[in-house]
C-alpha positions in Angstrom: -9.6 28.7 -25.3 -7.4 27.0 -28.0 -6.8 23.6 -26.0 -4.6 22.7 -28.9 -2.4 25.3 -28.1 -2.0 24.3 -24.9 -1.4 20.9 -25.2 1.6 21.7 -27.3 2.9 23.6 -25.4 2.7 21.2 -21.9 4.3 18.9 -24.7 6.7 21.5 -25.7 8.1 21.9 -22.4 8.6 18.3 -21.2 10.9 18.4 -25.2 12.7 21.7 -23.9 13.6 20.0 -20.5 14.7 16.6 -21.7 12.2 14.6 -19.9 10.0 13.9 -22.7 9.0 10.1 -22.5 9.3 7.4 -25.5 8.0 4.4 -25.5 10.4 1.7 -26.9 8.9 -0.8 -29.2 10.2 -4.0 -28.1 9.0 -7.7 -28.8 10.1 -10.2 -25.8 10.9 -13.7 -27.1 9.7 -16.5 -24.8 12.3 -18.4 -23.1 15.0 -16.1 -24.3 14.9 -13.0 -21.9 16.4 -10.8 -21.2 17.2 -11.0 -25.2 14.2 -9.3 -27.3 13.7 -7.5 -30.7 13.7 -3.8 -30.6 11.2 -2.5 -33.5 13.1 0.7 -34.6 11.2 3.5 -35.8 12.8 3.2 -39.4 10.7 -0.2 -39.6 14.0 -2.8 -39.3 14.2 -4.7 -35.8 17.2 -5.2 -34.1 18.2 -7.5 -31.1 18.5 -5.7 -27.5 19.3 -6.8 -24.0 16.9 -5.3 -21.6 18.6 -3.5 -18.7 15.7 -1.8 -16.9 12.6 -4.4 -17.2 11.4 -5.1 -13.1 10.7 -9.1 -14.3 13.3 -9.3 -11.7 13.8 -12.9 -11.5 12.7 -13.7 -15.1 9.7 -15.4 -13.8 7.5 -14.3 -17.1 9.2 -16.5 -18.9 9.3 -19.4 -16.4 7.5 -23.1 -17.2 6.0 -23.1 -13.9 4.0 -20.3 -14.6 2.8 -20.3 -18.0 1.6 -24.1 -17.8 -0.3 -22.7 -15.0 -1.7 -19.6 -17.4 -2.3 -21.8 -20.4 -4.3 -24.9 -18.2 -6.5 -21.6 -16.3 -6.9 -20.5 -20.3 -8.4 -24.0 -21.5 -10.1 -24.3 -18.1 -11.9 -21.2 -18.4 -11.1 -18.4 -21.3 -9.7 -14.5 -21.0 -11.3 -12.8 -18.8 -13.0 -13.0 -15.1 -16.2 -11.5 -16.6 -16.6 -8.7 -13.8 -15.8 -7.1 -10.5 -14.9 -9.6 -7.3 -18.6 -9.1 -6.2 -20.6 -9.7 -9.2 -18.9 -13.0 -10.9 -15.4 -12.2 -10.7 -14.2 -14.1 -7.9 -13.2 -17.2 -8.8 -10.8 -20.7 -7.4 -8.3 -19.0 -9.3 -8.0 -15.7 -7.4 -8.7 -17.2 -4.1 -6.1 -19.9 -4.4 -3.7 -16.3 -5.1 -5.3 -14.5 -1.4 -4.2 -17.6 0.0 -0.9 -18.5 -1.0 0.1 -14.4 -0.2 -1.8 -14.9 3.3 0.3 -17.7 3.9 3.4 -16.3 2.2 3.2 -13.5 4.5 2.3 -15.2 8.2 -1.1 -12.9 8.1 -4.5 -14.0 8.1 -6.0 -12.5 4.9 -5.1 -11.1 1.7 -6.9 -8.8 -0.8 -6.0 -8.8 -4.7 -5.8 -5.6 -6.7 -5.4 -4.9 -10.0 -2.0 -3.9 -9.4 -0.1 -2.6 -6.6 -0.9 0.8 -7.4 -4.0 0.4 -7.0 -4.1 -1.5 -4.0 -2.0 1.1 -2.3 -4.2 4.0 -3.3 -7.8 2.3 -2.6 -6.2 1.3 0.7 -4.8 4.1 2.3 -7.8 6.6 0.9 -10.1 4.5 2.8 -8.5 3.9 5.9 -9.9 6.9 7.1 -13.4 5.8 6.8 -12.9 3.5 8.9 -11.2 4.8 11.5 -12.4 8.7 11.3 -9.6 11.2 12.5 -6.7 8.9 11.3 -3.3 11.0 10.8 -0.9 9.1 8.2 2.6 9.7 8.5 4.2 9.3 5.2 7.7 9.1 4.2 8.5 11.9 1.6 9.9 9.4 -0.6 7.3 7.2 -0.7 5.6 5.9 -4.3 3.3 8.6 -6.0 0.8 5.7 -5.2 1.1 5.8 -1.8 1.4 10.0 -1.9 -2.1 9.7 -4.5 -3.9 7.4 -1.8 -3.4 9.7 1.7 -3.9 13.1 -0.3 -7.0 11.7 -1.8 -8.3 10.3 1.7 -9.5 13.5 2.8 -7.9 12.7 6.6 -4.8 14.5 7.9 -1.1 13.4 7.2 2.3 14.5 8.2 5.2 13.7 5.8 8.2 13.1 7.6 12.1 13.4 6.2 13.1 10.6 4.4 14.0 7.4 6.6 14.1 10.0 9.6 13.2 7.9 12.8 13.7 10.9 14.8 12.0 13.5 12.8 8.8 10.9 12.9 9.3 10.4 16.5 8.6 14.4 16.8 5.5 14.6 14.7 3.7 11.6 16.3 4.5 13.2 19.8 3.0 16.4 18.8 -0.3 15.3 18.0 -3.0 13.8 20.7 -2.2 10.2 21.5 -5.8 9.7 21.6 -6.1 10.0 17.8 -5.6 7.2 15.4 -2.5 7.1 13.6 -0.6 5.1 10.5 2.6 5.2 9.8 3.3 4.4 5.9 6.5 3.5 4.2 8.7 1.6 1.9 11.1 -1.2 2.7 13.4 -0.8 -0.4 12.8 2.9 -1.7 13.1 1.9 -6.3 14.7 4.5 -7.3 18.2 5.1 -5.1 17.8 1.2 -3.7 17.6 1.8 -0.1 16.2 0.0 2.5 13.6 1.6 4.9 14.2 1.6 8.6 11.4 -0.8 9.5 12.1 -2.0 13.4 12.7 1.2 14.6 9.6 2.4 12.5 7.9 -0.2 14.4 9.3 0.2 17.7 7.5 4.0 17.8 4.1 2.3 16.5 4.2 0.4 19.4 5.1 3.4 21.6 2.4 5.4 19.7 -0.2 3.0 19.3 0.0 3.6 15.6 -0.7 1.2 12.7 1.6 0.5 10.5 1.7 0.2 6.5 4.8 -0.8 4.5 5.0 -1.3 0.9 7.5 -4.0 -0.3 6.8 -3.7 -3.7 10.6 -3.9 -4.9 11.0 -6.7 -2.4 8.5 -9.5 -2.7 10.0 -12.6 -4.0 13.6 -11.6 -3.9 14.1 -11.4 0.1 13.5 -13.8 3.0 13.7 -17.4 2.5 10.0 -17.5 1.4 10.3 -14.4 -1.0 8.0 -12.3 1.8 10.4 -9.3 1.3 12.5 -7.4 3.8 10.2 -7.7 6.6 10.3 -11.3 6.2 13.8 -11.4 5.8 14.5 -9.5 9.6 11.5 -11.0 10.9 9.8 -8.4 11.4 6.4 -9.4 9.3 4.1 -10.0 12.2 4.8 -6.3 13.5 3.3 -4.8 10.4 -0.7 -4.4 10.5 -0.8 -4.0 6.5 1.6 -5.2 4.0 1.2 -4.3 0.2 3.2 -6.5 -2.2 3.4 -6.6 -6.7 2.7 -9.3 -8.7 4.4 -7.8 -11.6 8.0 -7.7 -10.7 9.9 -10.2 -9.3 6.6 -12.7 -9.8 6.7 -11.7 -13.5 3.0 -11.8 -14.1 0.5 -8.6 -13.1 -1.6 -7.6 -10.2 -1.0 -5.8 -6.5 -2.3 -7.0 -3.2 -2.3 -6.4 1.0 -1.9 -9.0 3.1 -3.8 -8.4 6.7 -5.5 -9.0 9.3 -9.1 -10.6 8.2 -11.3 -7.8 9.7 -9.0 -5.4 7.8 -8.9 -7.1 4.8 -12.8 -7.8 4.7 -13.0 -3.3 5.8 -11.3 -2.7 2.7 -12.7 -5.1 0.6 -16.3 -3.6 1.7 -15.3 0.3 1.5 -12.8 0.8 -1.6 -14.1 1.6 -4.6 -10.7 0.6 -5.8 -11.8 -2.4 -5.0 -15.6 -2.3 -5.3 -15.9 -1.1 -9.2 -12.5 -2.4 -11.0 -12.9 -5.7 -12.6 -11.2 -7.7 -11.4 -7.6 -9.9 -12.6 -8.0 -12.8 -15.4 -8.0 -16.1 -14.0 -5.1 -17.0 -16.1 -2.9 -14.1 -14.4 -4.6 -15.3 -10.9 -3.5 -18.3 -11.8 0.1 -17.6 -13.2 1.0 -15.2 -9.9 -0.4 -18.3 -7.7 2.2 -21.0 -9.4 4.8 -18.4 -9.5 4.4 -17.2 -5.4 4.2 -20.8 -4.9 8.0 -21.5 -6.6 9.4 -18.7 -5.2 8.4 -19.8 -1.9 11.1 -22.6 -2.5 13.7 -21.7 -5.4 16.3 -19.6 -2.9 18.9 -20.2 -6.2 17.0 -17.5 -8.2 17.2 -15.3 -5.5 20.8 -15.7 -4.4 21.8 -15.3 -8.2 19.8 -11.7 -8.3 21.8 -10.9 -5.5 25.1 -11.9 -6.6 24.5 -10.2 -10.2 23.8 -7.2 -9.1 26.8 -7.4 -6.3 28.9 -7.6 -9.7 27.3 -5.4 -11.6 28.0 -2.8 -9.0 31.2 -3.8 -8.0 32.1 -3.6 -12.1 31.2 -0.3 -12.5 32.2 1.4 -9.2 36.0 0.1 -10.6 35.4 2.4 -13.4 34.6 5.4 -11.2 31.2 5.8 -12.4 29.1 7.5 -10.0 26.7 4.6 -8.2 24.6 4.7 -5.8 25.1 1.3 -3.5 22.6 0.3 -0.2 23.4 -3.1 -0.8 19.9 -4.0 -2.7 19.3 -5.0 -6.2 18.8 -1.4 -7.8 22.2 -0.3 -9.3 21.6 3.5 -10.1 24.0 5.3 -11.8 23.3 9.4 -11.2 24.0 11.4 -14.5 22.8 14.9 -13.3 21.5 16.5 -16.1 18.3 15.0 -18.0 19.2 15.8 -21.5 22.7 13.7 -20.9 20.3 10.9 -19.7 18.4 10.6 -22.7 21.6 10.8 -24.8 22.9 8.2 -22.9 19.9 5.8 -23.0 19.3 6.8 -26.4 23.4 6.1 -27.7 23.5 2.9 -25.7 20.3 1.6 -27.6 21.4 2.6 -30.9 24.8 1.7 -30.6 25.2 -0.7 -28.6 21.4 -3.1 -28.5 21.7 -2.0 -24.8 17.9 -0.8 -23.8 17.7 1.4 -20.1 14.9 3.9 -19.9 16.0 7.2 -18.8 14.8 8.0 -15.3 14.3 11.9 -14.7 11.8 14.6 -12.8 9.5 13.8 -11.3 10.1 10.3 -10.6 13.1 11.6 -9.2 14.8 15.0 -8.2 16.1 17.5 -10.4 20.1 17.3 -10.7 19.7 13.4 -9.8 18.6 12.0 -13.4 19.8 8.6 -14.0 19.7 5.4 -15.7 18.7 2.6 -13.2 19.2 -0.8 -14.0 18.2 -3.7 -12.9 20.0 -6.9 -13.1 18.4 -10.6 -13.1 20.1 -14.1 -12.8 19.7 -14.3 -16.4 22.1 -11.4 -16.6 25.3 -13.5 -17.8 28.8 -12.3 -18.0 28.6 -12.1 -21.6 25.8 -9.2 -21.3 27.2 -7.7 -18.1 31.0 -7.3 -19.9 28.5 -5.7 -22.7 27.1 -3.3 -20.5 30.2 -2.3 -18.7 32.3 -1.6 -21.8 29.4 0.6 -23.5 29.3 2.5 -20.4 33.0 3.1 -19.9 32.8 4.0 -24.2 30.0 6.3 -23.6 31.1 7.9 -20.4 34.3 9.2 -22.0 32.6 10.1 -24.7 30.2 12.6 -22.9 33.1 13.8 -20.9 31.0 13.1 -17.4 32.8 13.0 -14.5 34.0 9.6 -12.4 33.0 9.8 -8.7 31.7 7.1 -6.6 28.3 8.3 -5.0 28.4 6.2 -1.4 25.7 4.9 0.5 
């Protein structure tokens, strides 16, 4: 076999369709996002306003949590120095379980390397523990959820997306005495929309089912705590497992569940996601602690996300531009075709120091490529009049057509 051969031409084909991914060189400058330095491939840099970076609140950059990162640094160097059961476990990263526990109203909570990972090792272990489990997924849920049930060897039933009633027909066809585990988003990334949770909840009660939601793209930016949407309707203590990011709105890195302590402790004792990954730097630990912490109290950051993106949207649904609008953060705007995309992404970098990353198949459907960006408080006027008017330029100028998308 020529395996060369047949690299370039799985290579080939992702050129051919347009969804080819590049990576953009870019150098963040502390204390100045979302400004940075784009390293262009000719060697000069140029200055950039990222559009599409899921530092949500810009807390990478805050004080609070890169005192805490430098003072874990000086207390105890880079790494942990190996997995949570063999000298990786440290003040650090149980100060973290805690202040998620708490943030969260549950008992226990179990830190990942990143959310991924935590949503994979979980739900590809839940059947060990209780054998003949059937997970009902959403079909939209994250190709980490997706990875985790098909890899868990147990039985699962996708149901149509946000479809209360076509998952109310699936868990009354199978035998009520079998577990069950109903898994799900509470705002879906890519079109922005919010997942159904206390109806979703209402047939795990009826069901006896467990459920598992993913607030990924919530944590730290709803509730008055920053516990995400469940938090936000009150609707936290009905969920058995939630899983939560580190890495977006808490600007440092890292996933976790938050759970019951018997469930966190099964996990903890039966993933190998868990088990063999060392585990997160105490610095990071100890950055994602102070920055849950502040977020548990700084409502302004959160109110000015929201209010950002409210006038991002509202700014380009007066130019026609085709948006799609559930009243979340994410403002995706559907192009259609994924060679436009990239034209798009790539003209509004060039032309105008405007960097969004192209979002195409498979992260998303084919015929529903799109640039999604995503606003933060440090999104002034200044950039958001920027944006707008390279959009309204560029959109002309590709002769694409002007038609609200609604919710």
């Amino acid at each position: 076999m020529d395996y060369t051969a047949h690299l370039d031409g799985a290579l080939s084909r992702l050129h051919e369709e347009g969804r080819y991914r590049t990576f953009i060189d870019i150098e963040r400058e502390k204390g100045n996002f979302p400004h940075a330095m784009w390293n262009c491939p000719d060697g000069s840099k140029k200055p950039i306003v990222v559009w599409c970076g899921n530092d949500y609140l810009g807390m990478g950059q805050h004080p609070v949590v890169l005192n805490a990162m430098h003072e874990a640094v000086d207390a105890t160097g880079a790494g942990s120095g190996g997995t949570r059961n063999i000298s990786g476990t440290t003040v650090y990263h149980k100060r973290l379980e805690a202040e998620l526990a708490a943030l969260h109203g549950k008992e226990a909570a179990l830190l990942f390397t990143s959310a991924y990972i935590a949503n994979d090792a979980t739900l590809s272990t839940l059947p060990k523990l209780f054998p003949g489990l059937i997970i009902y997924s959403d079909e939209l849920n994250h190709a980490s959820m997706i990875e985790g049930v098909r890899r868990n060897g147990g039985a699962k039933r996708v149901f149509r997306h946000n479809d209360v009633a076509h998952l109310r027909e699936l868990l009354a066809a199978d035998d009520p005495k079998v577990p069950k585990l109903i898994a799900f988003e509470s705002v879906y990334s890519m079109d922005g929309d919010f997942g159904p949770i206390e109806a979703i909840c209402d047939l795990a009660d009826e069901f006896n089912a467990l459920t598992y939601i993913d607030e990924v793209h919530a944590v730290g930016m709803y509730g008055p705590r920053g516990g995400g949407v469940t938090e936000r309707d009150n609707l936290a203590h009905r969920i058995d497992i939630i899983n939560g990011t580190l890495a977006k709105a808490y600007g440092v890195m890292g996933g976790y569940i938050a759970a019951s302590e018997k469930m966190c402790d099964a996990v903890r004792s039966y993933a190998p996601g868990f088990i063999f990954t060392t585990s997160l730097p105490p610095a990071v630990a100890a950055g994602a602690a102070a920055s849950v912490a502040h977020l548990k109290t700084d409502q302004t950051l959160r109110d000015q996300h929201q209010l950002q993106a409210k006038i991002l949207k509202m700014r380009l649904k007066g130019m026609g531009l085709p948006i799609i609008d559930h009243g979340s953060h994410i403002v995706p705007v559907i192009v259609g075709n994924p060679v436009h995309t990239k034209k798009l992404s790539d003209m509004l970098l060039s032309e105008h120091g405007i960097y969004v990353q192209p979002i195409n198949f498979p992260t998303v459907p084919r015929g529903t490529e799109r640039l999604r960006f995503t606003p933060s408080p440090v999104h002034g006027p200044k950039e958001i009049d920027a944006l707008v008017k390279a959009m309204d330029t560029l959109w002309s100028h590709c002769a694409l057509n002007r038609a609200e998308i609604s919710a």
